[in-house]
C-alpha positions in Angstrom: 9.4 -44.8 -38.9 10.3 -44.8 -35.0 12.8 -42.8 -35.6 10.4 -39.8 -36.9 7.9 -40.0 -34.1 10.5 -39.8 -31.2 10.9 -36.5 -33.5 7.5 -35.9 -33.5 7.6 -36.1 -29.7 10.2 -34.1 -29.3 8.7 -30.7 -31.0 5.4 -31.4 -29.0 7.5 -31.6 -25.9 9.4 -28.2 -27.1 6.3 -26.7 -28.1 4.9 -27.2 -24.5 8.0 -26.1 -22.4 8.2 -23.2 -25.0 4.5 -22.5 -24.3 5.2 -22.6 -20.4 8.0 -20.6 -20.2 6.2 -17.9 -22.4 3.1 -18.1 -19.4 5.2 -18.3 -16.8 7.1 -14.4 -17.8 3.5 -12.9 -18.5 2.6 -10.2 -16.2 0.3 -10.9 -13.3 -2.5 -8.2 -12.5 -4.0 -7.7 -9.0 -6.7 -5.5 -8.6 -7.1 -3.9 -5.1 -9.7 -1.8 -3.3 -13.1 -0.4 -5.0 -14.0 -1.3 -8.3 -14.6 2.0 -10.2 -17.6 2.4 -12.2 -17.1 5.5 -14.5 -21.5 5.8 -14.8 -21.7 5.5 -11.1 -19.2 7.8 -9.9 -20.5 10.4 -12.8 -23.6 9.8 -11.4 -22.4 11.8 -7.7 -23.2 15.2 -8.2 -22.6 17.7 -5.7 -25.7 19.7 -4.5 -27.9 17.1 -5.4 -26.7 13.9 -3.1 -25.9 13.4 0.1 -24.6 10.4 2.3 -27.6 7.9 2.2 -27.9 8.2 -2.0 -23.7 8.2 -2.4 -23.7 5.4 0.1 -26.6 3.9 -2.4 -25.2 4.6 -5.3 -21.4 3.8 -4.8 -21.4 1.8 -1.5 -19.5 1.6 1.2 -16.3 4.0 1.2 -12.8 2.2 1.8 -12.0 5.2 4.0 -13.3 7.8 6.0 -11.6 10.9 7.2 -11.5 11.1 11.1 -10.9 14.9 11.6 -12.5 17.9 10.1 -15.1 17.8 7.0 -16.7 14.4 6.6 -15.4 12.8 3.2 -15.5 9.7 2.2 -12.3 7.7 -0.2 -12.7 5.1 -2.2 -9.6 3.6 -3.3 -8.4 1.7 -6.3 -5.6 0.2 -7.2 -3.8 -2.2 -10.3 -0.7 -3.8 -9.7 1.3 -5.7 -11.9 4.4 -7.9 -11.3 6.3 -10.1 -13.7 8.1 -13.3 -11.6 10.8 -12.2 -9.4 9.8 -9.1 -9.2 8.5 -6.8 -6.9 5.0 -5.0 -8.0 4.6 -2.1 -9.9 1.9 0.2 -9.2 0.0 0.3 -12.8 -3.1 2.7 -12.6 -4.6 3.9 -9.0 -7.5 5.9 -8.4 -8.9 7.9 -5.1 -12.3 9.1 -5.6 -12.7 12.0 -2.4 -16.4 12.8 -1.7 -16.9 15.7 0.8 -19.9 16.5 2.6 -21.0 19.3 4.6 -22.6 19.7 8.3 -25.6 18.6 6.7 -24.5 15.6 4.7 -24.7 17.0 1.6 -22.3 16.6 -1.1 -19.7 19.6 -1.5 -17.5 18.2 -4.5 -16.3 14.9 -5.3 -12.6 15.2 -6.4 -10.6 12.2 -8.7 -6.9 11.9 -8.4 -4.9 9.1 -9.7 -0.7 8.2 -10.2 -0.1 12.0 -9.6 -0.6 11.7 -6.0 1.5 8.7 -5.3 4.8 9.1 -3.8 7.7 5.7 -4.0 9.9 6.1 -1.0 13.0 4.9 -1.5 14.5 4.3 2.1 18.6 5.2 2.1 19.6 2.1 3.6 19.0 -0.9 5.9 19.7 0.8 9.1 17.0 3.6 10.7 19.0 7.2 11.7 18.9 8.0 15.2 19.8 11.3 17.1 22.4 10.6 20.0 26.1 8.7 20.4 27.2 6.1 18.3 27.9 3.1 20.8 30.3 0.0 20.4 29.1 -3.7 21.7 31.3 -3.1 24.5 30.0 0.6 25.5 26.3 -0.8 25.5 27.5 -3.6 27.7 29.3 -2.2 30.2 28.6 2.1 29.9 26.3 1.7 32.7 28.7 0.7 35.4 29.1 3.1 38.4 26.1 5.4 37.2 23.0 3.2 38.9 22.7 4.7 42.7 24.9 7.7 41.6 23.8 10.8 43.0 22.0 13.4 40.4 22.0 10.2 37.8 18.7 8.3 37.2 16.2 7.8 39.7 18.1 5.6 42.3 17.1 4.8 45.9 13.7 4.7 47.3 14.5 4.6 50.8 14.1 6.9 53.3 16.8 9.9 53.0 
């Protein structure tokens, strides 16, 4: 009888690491940014509102643009990232309401993942224009040119 509860143990014990390893790869979801509320932003129409009732209605934006026409972006975005991994962008949303001189609402504009560009940098290093150097160039290239007439700004006294 022992001998079938240290098996009985056993598949409890296997059945719980089987049921944290099976959590532990589920995909995590982070939500970033406004909260979009399909009624609300339907309820934006242009001609009709203007800052103070989108401000009301939908809040405070997450951006606003600096130069030119006022409009006003709020921003959402869904990651999700299994363990070890780096997130994936899963749904984002950018909700662009433009207002005239008068603060009134010209057109509020939806885009989503068609917008969003992944750069993929070409390596570790940053391309610069100019001479490749060596160690010893950068360490001694400077000797003889400090003072040197028509090189650098040398020599403050009196001439």
């Amino acid at each position: 009888m022992h001998f079938k509860t240290g098996h009985s143990s056993l598949r409890v014990a296997a059945a719980i690491g089987a049921f944290a390893l099976v959590a532990g790869c589920s995909s995590i979801q982070n939500t970033r940014g406004y909260l979009v509320d399909e009624v609300l932003v339907a309820a934006v129409q242009p001609g009709l509102d203007n800052q103070e009732s989108v401000r009301g209605t939908l809040g405070r934006p997450t951006l606003t643009s600096q130069f030119g026409d006022p409009v006003w972006y709020y921003i959402s975005s869904r990651t999700n990232q299994r363990p070890f991994t780096t997130p994936r962008i899963a749904t984002h949303s950018v909700l662009a309401v433009r207002f005239d001189e008068a603060g009134n609402v010209i057109s509020a504009d939806r885009t989503g993942m068609d917008k969003v560009v992944l750069l993929d940098p070409d390596s570790g290093k940053t391309p610069t224009l100019g001479r490749h150097r060596s160690l010893l160039e950068d360490l001694f290239g400077n000797i003889g040119t400090v003072g040197a007439p028509g090189v650098g700004g040398g020599g403050g006294g009196p001439g």
